[in-house]
C-alpha positions as CSV (number, residue, x, y, z in Angstrom):
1,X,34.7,1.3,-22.4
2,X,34.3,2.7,-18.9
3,X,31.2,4.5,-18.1
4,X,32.7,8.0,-17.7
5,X,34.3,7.3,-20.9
6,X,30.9,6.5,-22.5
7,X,29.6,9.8,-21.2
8,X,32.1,11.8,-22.5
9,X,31.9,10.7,-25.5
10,X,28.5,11.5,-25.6
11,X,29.0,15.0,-24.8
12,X,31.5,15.3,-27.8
13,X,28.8,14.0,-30.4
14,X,25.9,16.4,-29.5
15,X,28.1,19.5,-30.8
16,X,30.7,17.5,-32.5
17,X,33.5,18.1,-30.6
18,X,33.3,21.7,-30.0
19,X,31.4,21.4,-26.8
20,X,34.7,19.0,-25.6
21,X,37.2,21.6,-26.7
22,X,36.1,24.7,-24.9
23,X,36.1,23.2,-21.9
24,X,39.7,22.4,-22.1
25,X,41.7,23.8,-19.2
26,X,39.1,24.6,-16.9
27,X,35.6,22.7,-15.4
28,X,34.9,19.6,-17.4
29,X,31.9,17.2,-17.9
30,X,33.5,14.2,-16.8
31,X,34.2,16.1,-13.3
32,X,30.8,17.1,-12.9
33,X,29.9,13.4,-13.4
34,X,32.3,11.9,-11.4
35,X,31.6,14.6,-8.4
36,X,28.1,13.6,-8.5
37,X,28.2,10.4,-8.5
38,X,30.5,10.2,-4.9
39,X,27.8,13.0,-3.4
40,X,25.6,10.2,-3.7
41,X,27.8,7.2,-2.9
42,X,28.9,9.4,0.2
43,X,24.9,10.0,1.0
44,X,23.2,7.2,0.6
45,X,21.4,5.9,3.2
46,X,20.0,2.4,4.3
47,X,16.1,1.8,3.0
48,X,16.3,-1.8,3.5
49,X,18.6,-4.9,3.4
50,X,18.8,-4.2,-0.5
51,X,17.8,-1.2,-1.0
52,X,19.2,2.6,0.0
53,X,17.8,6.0,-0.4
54,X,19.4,9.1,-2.3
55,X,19.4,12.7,-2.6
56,X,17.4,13.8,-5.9
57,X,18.2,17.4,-6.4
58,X,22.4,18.3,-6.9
59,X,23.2,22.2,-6.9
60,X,26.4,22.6,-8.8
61,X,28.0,25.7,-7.7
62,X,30.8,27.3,-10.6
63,X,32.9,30.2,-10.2
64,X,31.4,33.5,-12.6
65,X,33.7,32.3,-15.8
66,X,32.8,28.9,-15.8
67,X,29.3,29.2,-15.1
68,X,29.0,31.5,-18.0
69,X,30.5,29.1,-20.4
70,X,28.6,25.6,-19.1
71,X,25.1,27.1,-18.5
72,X,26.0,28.2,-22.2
73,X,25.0,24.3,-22.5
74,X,22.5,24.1,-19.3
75,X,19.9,21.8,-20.6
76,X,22.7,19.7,-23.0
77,X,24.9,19.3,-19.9
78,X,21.9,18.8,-17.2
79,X,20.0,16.0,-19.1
80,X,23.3,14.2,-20.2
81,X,24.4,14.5,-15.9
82,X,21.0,13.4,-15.2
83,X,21.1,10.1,-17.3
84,X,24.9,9.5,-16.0
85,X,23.5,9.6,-12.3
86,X,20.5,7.4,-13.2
87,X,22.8,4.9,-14.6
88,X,25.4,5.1,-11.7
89,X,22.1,4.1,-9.3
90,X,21.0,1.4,-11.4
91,X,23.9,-0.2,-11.4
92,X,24.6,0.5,-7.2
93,X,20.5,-0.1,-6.6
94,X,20.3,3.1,-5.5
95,X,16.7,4.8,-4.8
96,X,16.0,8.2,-5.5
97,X,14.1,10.4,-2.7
98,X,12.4,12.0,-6.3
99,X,12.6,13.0,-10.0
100,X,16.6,13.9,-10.6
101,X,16.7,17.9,-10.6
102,X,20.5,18.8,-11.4
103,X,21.1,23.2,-10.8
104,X,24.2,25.0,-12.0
105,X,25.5,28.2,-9.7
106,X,27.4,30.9,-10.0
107,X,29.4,31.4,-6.7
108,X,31.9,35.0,-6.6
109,X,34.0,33.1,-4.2
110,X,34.9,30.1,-6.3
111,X,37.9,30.6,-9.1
112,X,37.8,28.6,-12.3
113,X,38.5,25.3,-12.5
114,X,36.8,24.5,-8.8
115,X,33.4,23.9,-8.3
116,X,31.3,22.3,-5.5
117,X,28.0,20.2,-5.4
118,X,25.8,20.6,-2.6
119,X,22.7,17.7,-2.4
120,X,19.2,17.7,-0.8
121,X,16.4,15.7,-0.4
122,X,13.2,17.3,-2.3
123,X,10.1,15.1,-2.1
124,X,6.8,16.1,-3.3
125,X,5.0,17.6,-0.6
126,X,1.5,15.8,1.3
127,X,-1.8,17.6,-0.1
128,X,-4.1,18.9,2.7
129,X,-6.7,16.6,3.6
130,X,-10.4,18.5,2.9
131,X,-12.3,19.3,5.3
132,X,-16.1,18.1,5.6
133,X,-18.6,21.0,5.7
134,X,-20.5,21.5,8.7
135,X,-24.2,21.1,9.0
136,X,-26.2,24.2,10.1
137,X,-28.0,24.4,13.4
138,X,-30.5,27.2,13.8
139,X,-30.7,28.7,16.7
140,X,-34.4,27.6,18.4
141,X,-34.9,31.3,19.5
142,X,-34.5,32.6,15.9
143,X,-37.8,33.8,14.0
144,X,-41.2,34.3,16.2
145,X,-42.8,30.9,15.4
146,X,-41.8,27.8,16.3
147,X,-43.6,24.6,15.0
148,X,-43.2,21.0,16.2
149,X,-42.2,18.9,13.8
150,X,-42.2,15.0,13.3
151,X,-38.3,13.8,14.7
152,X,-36.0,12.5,11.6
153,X,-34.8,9.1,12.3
154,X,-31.1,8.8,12.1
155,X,-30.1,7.3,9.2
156,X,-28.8,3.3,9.2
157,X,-25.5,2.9,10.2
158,X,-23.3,2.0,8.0
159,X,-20.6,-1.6,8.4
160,X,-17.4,-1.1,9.8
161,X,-14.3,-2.2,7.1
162,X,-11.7,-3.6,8.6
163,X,-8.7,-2.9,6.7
164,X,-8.2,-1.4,2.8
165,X,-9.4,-2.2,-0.5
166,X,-7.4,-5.3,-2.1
167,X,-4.7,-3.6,-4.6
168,X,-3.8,-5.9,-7.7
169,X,-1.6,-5.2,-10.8
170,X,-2.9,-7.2,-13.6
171,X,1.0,-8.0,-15.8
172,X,0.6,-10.1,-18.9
173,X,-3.2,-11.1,-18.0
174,X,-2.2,-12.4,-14.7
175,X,-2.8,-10.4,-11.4
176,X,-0.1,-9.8,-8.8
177,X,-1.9,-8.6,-5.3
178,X,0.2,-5.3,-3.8
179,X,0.4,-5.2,0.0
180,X,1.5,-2.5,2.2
181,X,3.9,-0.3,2.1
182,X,4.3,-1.2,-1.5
183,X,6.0,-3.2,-4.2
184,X,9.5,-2.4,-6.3
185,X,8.8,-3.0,-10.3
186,X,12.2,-4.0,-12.3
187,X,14.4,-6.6,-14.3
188,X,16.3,-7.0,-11.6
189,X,16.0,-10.4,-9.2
190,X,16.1,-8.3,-6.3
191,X,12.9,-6.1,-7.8
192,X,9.4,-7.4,-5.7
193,X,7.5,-7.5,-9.2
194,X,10.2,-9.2,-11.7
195,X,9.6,-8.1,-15.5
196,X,11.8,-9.6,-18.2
197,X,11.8,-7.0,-20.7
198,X,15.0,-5.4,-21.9
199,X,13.5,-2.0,-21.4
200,X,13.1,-2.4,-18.0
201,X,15.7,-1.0,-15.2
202,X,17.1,-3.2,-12.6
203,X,14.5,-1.3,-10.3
204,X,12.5,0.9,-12.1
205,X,9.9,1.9,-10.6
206,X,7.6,1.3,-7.3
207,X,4.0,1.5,-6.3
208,X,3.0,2.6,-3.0
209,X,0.3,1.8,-1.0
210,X,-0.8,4.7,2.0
211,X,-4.1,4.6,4.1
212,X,-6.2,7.7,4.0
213,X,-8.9,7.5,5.9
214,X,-11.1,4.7,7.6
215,X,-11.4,2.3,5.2
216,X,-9.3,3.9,2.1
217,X,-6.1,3.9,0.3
218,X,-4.1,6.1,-1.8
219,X,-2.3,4.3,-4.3
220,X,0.8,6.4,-6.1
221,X,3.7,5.6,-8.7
222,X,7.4,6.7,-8.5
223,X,10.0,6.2,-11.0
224,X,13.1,5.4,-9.5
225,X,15.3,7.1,-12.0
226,X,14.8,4.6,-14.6
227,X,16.6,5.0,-18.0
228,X,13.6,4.6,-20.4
229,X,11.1,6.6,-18.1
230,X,7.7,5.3,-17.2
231,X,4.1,6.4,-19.0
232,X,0.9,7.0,-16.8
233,X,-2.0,6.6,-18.8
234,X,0.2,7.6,-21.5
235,X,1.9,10.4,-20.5
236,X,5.4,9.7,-18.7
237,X,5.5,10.9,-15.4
238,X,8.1,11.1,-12.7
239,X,5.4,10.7,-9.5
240,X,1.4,10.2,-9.9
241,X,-1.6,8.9,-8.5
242,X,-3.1,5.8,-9.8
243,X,-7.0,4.7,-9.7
244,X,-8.4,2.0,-10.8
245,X,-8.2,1.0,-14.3
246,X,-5.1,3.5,-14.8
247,X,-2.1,1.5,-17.1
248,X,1.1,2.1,-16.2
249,X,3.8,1.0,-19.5
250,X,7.3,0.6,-18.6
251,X,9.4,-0.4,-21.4
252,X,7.5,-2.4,-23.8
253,X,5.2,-3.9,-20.6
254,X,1.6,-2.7,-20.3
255,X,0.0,-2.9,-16.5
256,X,-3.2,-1.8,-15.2
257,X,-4.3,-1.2,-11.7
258,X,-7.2,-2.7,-10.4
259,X,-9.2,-2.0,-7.0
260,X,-11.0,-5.4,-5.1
261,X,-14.0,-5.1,-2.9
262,X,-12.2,-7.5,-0.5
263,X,-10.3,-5.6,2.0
264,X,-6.4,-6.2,3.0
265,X,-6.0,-6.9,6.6
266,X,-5.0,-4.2,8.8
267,X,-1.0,-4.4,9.9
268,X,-0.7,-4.0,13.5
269,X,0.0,-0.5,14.7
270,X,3.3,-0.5,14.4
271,X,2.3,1.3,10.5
272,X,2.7,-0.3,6.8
């Protein structure tokens, strides 16, 4: 059975059958499906040899009467889209720019039985950096007295690290070092970190590695869209930060992220 068979199907079975039928005539499912899955074909751009980025948030613009009947069945028809485009990636390796956000529309100009998808690129944005507070220095006019005191010595100076903390995934009791910019998790041959579990996507997921500050690294998790979803700590997350010690379970596969005192090399300035 094709895949835009499968999903229609699908569709049917959540309201048994009268969901199918009162979209007869007019904007289907399957369309919205299909339509989605060339914006992103048609968008895609080259990550690396294997690998090519996505849009992650579709706007799905319906004239008034059939935007009235489908976001009837927003959630239903959003989360059942969202899983068909996951799927569609998998299978073309595909990376999505960020958690899948699907939108419905209502657009005067439109009539029924046309609609239009419009994609963008929405990533999660940097946080500000904090700034460190600034020591106060009085002013050696202020107050009447002024009294000599003994000069503080400058505290030691601290060693220079060259480079980053070493990054390791511990899999199955065995450690796997992560070097910049990152590593892909997945089933798949072509994923940097291969897991064989059955509830693992061809690529499900990838940790990144970025330097902040002299001597420090900032070490955060994306799912790339995966089918089964991925668990922080326990709680399943799209994008988060890990530390060490945090667990990251995809599928039936429990990892944990630990933090060496030996430092990665530097890359040359060129970046990670």
């Amino acid at each position: 059975m094709r895949p835009l068979q499968r999903f229609e199907r699908r569709l049917e079975g959540i309201v048994s059958g009268v969901f199918a039928r009162a979209f007869k005539g007019d904007v289907e499912p399957i369309e919205l499906a299909a339509a989605l899955k060339r914006e992103i074909d048609n968008t895609a751009r080259i990550l690396s040899r294997d690998r090519r980025l996505v849009p992650n948030h579709f706007t799905i613009e319906l004239g008034p009467e059939d935007f009235e009947r489908l976001n009837a069945y927003g959630r239903t028809l959003n989360h059942e889209l969202a899983n068909e485009l996951r799927d569609h990636a998998d299978i073309q390796r595909y990376t999505f720019s960020g958690p899948v956000e699907i939108e419905l529309t209502q657009q005067d100009d439109l009539p029924t039985g046309k609609f239009r998808v419009v994609s963008a690129t929405i990533g999660k944005p940097a946080r500000p950096r904090p700034q460190p507070p600034q020591p106060y220095i009085p002013d050696p006019n202020e107050g009447q007295t002024v009294m000599q005191s003994a000069p503080v010595p400058p505290p030691p100076a601290q060693p220079i690290r060259q480079g980053h903390p070493q990054v390791m995934l511990e899999v199955n009791g065995r450690r796997r070092p992560i070097n910049p910019p990152g590593v892909v998790l997945g089933r798949g041959t072509d994923a940097d970190i291969q897991i064989n579990d059955p509830g693992v996507s061809r690529r499900h997921a990838e940790i990144r590695l970025m330097p902040e500050g002299p001597g420090g690294v900032r070490v955060v998790l994306v799912d790339l869209g995966s089918t089964n979803g991925t668990l922080v700590n326990g709680r399943r997350a799209a994008e988060a930060e890990l530390t060490d010690g945090s667990t990251v379970r995809i599928g039936n596969t429990t990892m944990t992220l630990r933090l060496a005192d030996e430092p990665i090399a530097q890359p040359p300035s060129s970046g990670w």
